[in-house]
TORNUKE-164205 format. One line per 10 residues: number of its first residue (from 1); for each residue x, y, z of C-alpha. Coordinates in Angstrom, 1 decimal, padded with zeros to 4 digits. Layout:
<pts>
NUM) X:Y:Z | ...
</pts>
This chain:
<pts>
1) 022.7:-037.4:032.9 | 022.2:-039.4:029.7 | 018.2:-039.1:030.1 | 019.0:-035.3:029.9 | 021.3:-035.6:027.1 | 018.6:-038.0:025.0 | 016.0:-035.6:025.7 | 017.6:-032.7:024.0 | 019.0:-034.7:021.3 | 015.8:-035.7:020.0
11) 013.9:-032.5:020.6 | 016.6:-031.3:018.3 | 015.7:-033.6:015.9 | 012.1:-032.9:015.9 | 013.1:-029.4:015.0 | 015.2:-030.2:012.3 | 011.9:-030.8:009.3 | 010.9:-027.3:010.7 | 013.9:-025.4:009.5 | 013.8:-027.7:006.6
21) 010.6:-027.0:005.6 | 011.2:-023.3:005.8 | 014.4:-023.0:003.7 | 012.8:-025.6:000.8 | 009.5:-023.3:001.0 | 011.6:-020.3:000.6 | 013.5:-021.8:-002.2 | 010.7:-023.7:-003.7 | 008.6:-020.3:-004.5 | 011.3:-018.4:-007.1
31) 010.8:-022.5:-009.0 | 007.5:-022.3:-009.4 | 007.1:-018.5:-010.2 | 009.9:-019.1:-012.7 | 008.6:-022.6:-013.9 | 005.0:-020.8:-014.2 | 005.9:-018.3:-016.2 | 008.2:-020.1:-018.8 | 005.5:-022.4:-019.6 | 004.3:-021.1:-022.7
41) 001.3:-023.6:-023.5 | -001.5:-023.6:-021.8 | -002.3:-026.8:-019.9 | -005.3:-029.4:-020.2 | -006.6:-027.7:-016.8 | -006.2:-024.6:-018.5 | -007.7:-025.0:-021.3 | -011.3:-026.2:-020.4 | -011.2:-023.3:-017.9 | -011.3:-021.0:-020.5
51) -013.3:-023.3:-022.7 | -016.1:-024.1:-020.4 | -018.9:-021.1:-021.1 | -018.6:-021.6:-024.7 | -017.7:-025.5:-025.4 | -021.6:-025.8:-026.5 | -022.1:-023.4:-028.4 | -022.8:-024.5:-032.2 | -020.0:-024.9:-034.1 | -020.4:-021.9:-036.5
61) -020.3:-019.6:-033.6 | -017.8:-021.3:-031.9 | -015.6:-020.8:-035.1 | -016.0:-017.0:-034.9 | -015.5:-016.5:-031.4 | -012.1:-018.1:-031.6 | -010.5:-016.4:-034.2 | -012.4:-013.2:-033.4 | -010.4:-013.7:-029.7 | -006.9:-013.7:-031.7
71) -007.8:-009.8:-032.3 | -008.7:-008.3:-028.9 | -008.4:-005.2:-029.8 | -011.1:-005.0:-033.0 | -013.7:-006.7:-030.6 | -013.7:-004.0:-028.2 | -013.7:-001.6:-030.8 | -016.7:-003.3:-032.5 | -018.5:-003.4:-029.3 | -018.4:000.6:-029.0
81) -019.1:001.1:-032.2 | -021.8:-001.5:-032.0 | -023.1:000.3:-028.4 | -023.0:004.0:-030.3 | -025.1:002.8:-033.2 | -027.8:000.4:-031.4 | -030.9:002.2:-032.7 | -029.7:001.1:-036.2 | -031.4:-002.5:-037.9 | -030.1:-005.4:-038.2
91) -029.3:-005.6:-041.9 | -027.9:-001.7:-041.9 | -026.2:-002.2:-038.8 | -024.1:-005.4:-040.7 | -023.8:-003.2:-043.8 | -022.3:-000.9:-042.0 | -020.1:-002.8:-040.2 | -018.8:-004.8:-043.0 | -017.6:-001.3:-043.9 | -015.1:-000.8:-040.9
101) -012.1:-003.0:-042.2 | -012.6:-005.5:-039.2 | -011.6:-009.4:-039.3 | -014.8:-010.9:-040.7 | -015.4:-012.7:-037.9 | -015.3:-009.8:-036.1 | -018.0:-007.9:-037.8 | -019.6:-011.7:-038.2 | -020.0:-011.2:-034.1 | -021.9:-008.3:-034.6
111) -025.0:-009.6:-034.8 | -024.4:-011.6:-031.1 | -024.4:-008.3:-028.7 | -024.2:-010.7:-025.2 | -021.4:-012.5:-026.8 | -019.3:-009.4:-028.1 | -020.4:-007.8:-024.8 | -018.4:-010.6:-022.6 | -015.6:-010.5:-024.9 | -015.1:-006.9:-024.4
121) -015.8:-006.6:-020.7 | -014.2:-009.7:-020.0 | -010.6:-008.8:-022.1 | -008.4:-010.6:-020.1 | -010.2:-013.9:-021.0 | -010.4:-013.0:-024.7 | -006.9:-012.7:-024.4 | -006.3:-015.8:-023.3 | -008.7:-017.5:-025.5 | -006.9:-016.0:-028.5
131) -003.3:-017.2:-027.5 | -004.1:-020.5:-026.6 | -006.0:-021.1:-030.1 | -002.3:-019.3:-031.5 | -000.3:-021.2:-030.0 | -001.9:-025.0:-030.1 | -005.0:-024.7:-032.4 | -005.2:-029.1:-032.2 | -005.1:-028.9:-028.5 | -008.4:-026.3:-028.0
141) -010.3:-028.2:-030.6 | -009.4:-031.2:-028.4 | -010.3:-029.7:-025.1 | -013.6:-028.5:-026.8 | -014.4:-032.1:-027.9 | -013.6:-033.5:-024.0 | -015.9:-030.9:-022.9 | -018.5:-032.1:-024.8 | -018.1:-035.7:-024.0 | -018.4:-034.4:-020.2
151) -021.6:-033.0:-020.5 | -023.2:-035.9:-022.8 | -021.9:-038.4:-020.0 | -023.8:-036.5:-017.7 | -026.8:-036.5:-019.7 | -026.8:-032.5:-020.2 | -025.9:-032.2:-023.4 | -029.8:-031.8:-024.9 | -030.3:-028.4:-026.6 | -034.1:-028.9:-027.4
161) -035.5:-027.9:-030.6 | -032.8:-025.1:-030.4 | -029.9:-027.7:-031.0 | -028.8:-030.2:-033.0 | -026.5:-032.4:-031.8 | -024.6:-035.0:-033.8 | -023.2:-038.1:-031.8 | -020.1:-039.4:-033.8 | -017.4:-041.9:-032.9 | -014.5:-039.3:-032.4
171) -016.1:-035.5:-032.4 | -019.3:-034.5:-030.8 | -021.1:-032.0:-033.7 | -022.8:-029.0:-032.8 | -025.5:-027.2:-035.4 | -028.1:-024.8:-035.6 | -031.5:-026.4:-036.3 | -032.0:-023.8:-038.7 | -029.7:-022.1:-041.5 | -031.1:-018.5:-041.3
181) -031.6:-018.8:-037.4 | -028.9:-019.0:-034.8 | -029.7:-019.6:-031.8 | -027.4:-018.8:-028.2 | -027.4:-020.9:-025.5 | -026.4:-019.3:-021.9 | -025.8:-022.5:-019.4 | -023.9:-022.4:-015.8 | -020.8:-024.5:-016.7 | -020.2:-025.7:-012.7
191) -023.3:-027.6:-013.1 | -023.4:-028.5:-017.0 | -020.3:-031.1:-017.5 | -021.2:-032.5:-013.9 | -018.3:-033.2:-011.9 | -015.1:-031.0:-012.5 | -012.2:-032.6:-012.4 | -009.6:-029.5:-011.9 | -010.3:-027.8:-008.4 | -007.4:-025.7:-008.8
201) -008.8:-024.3:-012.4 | -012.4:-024.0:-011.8 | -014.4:-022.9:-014.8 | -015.2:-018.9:-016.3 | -018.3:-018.7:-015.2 | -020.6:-015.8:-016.8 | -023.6:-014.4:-015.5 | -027.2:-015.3:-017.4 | -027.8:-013.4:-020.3 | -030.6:-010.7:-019.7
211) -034.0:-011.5:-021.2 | -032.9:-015.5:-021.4 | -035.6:-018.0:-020.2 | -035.0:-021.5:-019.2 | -037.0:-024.1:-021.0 | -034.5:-026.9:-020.4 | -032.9:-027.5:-016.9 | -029.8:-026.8:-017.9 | -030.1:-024.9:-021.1 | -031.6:-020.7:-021.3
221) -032.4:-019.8:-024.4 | -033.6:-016.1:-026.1 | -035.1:-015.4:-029.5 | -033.3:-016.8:-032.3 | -030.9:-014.7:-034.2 | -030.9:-014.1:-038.0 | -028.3:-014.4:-039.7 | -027.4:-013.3:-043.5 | -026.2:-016.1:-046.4 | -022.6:-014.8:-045.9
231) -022.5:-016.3:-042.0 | -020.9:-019.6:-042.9 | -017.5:-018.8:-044.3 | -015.9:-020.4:-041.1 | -016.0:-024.1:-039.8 | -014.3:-027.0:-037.4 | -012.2:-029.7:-039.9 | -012.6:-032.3:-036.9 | -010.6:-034.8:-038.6 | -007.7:-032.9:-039.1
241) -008.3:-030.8:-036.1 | -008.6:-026.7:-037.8 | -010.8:-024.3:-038.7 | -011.4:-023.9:-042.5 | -012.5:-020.6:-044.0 | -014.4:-019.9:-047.2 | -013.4:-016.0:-048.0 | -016.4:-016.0:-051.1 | -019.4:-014.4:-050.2 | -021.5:-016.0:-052.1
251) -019.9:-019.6:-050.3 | -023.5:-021.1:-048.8 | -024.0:-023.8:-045.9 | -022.4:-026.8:-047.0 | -024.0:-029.7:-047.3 | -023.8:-032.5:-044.5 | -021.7:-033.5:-042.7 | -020.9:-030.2:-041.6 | -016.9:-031.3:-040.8 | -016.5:-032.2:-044.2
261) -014.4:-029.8:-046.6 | -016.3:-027.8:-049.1 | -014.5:-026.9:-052.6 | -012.7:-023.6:-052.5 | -012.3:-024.2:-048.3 | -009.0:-023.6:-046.6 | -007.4:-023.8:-043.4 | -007.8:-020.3:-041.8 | -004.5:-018.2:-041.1 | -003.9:-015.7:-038.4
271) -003.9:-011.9:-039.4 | -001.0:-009.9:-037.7 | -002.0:-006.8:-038.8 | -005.6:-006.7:-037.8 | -003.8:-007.6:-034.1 | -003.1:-004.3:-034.1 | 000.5:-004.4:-031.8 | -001.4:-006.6:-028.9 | 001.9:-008.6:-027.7 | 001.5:-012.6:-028.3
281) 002.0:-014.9:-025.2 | 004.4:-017.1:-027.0 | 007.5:-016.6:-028.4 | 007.3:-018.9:-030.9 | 004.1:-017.5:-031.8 | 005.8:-014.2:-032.4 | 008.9:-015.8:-034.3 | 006.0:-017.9:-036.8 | 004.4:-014.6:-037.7 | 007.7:-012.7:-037.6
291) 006.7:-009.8:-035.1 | 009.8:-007.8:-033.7 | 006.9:-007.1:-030.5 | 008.6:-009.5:-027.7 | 006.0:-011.9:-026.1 | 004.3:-011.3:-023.0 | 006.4:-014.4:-021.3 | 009.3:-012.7:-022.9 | 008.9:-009.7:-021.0 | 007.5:-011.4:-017.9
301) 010.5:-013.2:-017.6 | 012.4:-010.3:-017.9 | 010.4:-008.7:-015.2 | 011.5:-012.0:-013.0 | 015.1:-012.0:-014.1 | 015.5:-008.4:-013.2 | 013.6:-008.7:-009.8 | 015.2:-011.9:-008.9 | 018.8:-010.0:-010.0 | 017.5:-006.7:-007.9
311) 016.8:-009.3:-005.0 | 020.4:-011.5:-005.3 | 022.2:-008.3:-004.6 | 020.5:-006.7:-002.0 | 021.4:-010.1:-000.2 | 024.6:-010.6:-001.4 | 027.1:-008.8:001.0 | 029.9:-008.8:-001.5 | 027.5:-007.1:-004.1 | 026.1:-005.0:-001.4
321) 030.3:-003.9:-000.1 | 031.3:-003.7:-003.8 | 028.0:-001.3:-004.5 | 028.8:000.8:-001.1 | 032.2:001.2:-002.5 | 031.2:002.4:-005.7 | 028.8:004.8:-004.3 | 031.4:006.0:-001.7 | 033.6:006.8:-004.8 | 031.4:008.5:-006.8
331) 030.4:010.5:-003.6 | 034.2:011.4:-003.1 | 034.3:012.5:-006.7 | 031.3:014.6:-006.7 | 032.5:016.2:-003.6 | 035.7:016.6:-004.6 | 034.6:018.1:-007.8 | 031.6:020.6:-006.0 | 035.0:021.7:-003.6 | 037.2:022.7:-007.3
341) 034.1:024.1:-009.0 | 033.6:026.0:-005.5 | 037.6:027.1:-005.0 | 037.2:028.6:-009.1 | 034.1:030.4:-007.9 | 035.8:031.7:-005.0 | 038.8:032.4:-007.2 | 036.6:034.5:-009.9 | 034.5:036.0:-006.7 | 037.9:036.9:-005.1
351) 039.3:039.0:-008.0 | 035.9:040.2:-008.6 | 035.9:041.2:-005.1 | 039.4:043.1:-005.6 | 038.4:044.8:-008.5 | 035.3:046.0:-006.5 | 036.7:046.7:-003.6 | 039.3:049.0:-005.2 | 036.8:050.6:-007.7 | 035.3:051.3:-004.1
361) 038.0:052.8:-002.7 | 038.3:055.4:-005.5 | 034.3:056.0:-005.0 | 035.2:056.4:-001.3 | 037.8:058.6:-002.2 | 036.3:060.8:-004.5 | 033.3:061.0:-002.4 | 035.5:061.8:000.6 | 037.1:064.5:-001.1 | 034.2:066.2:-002.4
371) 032.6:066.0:001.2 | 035.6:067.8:002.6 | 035.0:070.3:-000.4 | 031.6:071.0:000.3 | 032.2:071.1:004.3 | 034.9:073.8:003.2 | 032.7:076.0:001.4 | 029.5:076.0:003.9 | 032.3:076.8:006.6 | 032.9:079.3:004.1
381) 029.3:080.7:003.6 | 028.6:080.1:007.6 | 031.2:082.5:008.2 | 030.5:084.9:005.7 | 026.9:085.2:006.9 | 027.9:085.2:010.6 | 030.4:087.9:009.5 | 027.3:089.6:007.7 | 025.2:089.8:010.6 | 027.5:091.0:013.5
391) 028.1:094.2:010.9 | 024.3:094.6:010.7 | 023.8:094.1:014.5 | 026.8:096.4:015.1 | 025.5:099.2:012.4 | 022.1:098.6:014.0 | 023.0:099.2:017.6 | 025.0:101.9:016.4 | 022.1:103.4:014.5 | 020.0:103.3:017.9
401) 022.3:104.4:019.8 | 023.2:107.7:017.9 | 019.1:109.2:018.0 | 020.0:108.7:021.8 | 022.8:110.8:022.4 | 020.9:113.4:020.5 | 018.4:113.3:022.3 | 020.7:113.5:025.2 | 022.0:116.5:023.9 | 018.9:117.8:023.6
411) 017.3:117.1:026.5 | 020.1:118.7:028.9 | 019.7:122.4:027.9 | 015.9:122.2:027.3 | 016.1:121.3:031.5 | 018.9:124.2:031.8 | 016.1:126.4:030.2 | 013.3:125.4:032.0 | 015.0:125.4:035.2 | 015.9:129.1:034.1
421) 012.2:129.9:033.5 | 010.9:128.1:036.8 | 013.0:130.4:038.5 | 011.7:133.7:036.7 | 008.3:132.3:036.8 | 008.9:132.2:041.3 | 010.5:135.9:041.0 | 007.3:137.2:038.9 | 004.3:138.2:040.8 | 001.5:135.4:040.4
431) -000.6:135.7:037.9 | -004.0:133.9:036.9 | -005.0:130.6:036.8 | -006.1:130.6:033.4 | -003.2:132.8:031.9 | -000.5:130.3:033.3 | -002.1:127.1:031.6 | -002.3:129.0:028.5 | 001.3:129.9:028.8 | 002.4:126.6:029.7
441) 000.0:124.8:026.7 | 002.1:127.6:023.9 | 005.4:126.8:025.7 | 005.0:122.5:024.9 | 003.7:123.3:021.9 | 006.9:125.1:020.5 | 008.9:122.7:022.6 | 007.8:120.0:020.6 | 007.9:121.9:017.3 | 011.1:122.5:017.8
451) 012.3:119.1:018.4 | 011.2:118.3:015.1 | 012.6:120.1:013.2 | 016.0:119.6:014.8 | 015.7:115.1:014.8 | 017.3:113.9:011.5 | 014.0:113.4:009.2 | 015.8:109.1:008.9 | 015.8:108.8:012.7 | 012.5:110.4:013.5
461) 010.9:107.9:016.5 | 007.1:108.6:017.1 | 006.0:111.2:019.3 | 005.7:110.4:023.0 | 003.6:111.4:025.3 | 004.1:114.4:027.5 | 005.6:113.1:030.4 | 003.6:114.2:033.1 | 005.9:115.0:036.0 | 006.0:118.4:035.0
471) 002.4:119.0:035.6 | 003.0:117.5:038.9 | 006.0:120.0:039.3 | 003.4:122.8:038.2 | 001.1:121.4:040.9 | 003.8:121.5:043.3 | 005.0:125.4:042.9 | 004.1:127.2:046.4 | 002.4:129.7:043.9 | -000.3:127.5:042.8
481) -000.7:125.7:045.9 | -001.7:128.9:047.4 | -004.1:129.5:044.4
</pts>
C-alpha cells in the first residue's frame, strides 16, 4: 500500500515542471512581445544586421546613404524618377535632378542606380537604417567601425586598387583611390567579416550587382563611377563620432586626413520636412524634432495595449457578465422602444384605418344606392320593352288573323256558288270537251279577279296556286267520265 501510494506521489511530481512550464510559457510571451516592442534603440545585434552590406563602402558614400535613409520617401521617389528618365546623361540627368527639391544626398545617390535601387525595393530596411542613425547616430558609427575591424581580422578587408584603406589606432578609414571616380563594391557579408557572432540576427544580405566581376575573392567590382566637384559636402568626424556637412558648392575634397574638420564644416542636422509625414520609431525622436505624428512604437504599443485589453476581457468572467448585462439592457431598451414606436404606428394606422374604413362605408353606400337606382330603372326599361312587344305580338296576331276570317268569309259562298253551278252543270245536257275547259278556264279567271279586288290592298298575301282538287272533282263528274 505505501509502494502504491509513493508511486503516484512522485509521478505527480514529475508532472508538476510540465504544467509549470506551460503557464510560465503562456505568461512569458505577452513579456517579451511587450518588452520587444518598448525597446526603442536598436541593439548591437541589431545594428550590424542592418549595417553589414554597406559597412565597407567608402566613407563618402557611406555618409549619403545614411542620411539619404532618414528620408524614405524621397529615395523612392528619386528612384522612379531616376527609372523614367534613364536615357538621359550623366551630367543632365544630375542637373536635373538637383532641380527636384530633394535632400542633397538624395539627388547625390543619383548617380549610384544599384544602391538607390536596393534602397527602394528594399524599404523596410531603409527604414530601419534611417531610425537607428535618428535615434543613436554614435552607436551606428560604432557598429560600422566593429564591422570593419571584423573583416580586417579576417584578412578581407583588401579593396585592390579600387580601395584605400587607412589602418588607424581607433577608426578603420575608407576612401576612394580617386577624387573624380567612385568606385562600388558588392561583397556577400556571411562570408566577408568571417565568423558571425549573432545567430539570431544574421546579416541583410543582397544579391550581386548585375554586370559586377570579381577580381578579388571577396570583393566584385563594376566600372568606376564619376562623380562631379560638388560630391564631398558630407563626411564621418570619427573622433567625435558624426557626420559633418559642407552646404557650399564650391566646398572641394579636403585635404588628408579625411576625418579631420574642414573650415566652414558642420555637424549635419535631420530635415523633418523633407521626411515627408513618414512616422519616426522613437518617441523621443519625434519629441527632439517636435513632430505631433506619434512614433511607430507609440502606436505599436497601442496596438498591444488594446489587444492585450480586447484579450483581458474576453477572459475575464466578471467583464464578460458585466458586458452581457449591458448588452441584455440595451437589447431590453431597443425592444422596448421598437414595441412604443410600433404601438404609435398602430395608433396612427388605427385611426387611419377608421377614417378609411368610414370614408368606405359612405363609398359603399353611395355605390349601393346608385346600384339599387340603376337596377330600378332597367327593371323599368325591361318592362317597358316586354310591355312593348306583347302589344306588337298581340296587334300582329291580330293583323293575321283578320285576312283569315275574310277569307273565311269569302271562301264559304264562293263553295255555296259553286256547289249551285255543279248542280246546273249535272241538269244541263253534256256538252263538248273543249267548250267545258274553256268555261271552266273564264270561270277561275273571274274568280280570282274578283278576289282582288275585294282583299284590303294592306293585307294582300301572294297569289296561290289553284288548288287542284277541283280539277280532280271535274275528273270525277259521271259526265266526263263517260266522255
Amino acid at each position: 500500500m505505501n509502494r502504491s501510494i509513493r508511486i503516484q506521489l512522485v509521478s505527480a511530481l514529475m508532472c508538476l515542471p510540465l504544467f509549470s512550464g506551460c503557464t510560465s510559457v503562456a505568461q512569458a510571451e505577452p513579456s517579451e512581445y511587450s518588452s520587444s516592442i518598448r525597446a526603442e534603440r536598436f541593439s548591437e545585434a541589431e545594428l550590424a544586421r542592418l549595417l553589414a552590406p554597406i559597412a565597407l563602402y567608402p566613407d563618402t558614400l557611406l555618409t549619403h546613404i545614411l542620411i539619404a535613409s532618414s528620408y524614405p520617401l524621397e529615395v523612392v521617389e528619386a528612384q522612379r524618377w531616376r527609372e523614367k528618365n534613364r536615357k538621359l546623361g550623366d551630367k543632365k540627368l544630375m542637373d536635373k535632378a538637383e532641380k527636384q527639391g530633394w535632400d542633397p544626398s538624395v539627388t547625390a545617390l543619383i548617380a549610384f542606380p544599384n544602391v538607390l535601387e536596393r534602397m527602394s525595393d528594399d524599404l523596410n530596411w531603409t527604414r530601419d537604417l534611417g531610425d537607428a542613425f535618428l535615434a543613436d547616430e554614435e552607436a551606428v558609427l560604432d557598429s560600422i567601425q566593429m564591422l570593419r575591424r571584423e573583416a580586417d581580422r579576417a584578412g578581407n578587408l583588401d579593396g585592390g586598387d579600387n580601395l584605400v584603406v587607412k589602418r588607424q589606432p581607433t577608426q578603420i578609414i575608407i576612401e576612394s583611390p580617386s577624387p573624380e571616380i567612385i568606385y562600388v563594391p558588392y561583397y556577400d557579408p556571411r562570408v566577408v567579416y568571417g565568423h558571425w557572432r549573432w545567430n539570431r540576427y544574421p546579416p541583410v544580405y543582397w544579391a550581386p550587382f548585375p554586370g559586377y566581376v570579381s577580381y578579388h575573392r571577396h570583393f566584385g567590382w563594376h566600372s568606376g563611377i564619376s562623380i562631379s566637384f560638388n560630391f564631398y559636402f558630407s563626411n564621418f568626424h570619427w573622433y567625435d563620432r558624426h557626420v559633418i556637412v559642407h552646404h557650399h558648392h564650391h566646398y572641394r575634397r579636403p585635404p588628408e586626413p579625411r576625418y579631420a574638420i574642414s573650415q566652414g564644416a558642420q555637424r549635419w542636422r535631420h530635415d523633418p520636412g523633407h521626411r515627408h509625414g513618414v512616422a519616426y520609431r522613437s518617441a523621443d525622436v519625434r519629441q527632439r524634432f517636435n513632430v505631433s505624428t506619434p512614433s511607430r512604437i507609440e502606436r505599436d504599443h497601442r496596438r498591444h495595449d488594446e489587444y492585450s485589453r480586447v484579450v483581458s476581457q474576453q477572459h475575464n468572467p466578471q467583464v464578460r457578465s458585466r458586458e452581457l448585462s449591458q448588452s441584455r439592457e440595451q437589447e431590453f431598451k431597443a425592444r422596448m422602444n421598437s414595441s412604443e414606436r410600433r404601438f404609435e404606428n398602430n395608433g396612427n394606422s388605427s385611426r387611419e384605418r377608421d377614417v378609411g374604413n368610414s370614408s368606405r362605408e359612405r363609398d359603399m353606400g353611395h355605390q349601393s344606392h346608385d346600384r339599387e337606382l340603376r337596377q330600378q330603372l332597367n327593371s323599368r326599361e325591361r318592362a317597358d320593352s316586354r310591355e312593348r312587344m306583347d302589344n306588337r305580338e298581340r296587334m300582329e296576331s291580330r293583323e293575321r288573323s283578320q285576312p283569315q276570317q275574310r277569307g273565311f268569309e269569302q271562301r264559304e259562298p264562293q263553295r255555296e256558288r259553286q256547289q249551285f253551278q255543279e248542280r246546273q252543270r249535272d241538269a244541263q245536257p253534256a256538252q263538248p270537251r273543249e267548250q267545258q275547259v274553256q268555261r271552266e278556264r273564264q270561270r277561275e279567271a273571274q274568280h280570282d279577279a274578283r278576289q282582288q279586288r275585294q282583299q284590303p290592298r294592306e293585307h294582300q298575301q301572294p297569289q296561290r296556286e289553284r288548288p287542284q282538287p277541283q280539277r280532280e272533282r271535274h275528273n270525277d263528274h259521271p259526265r266526263e267520265r263517260n266522255l
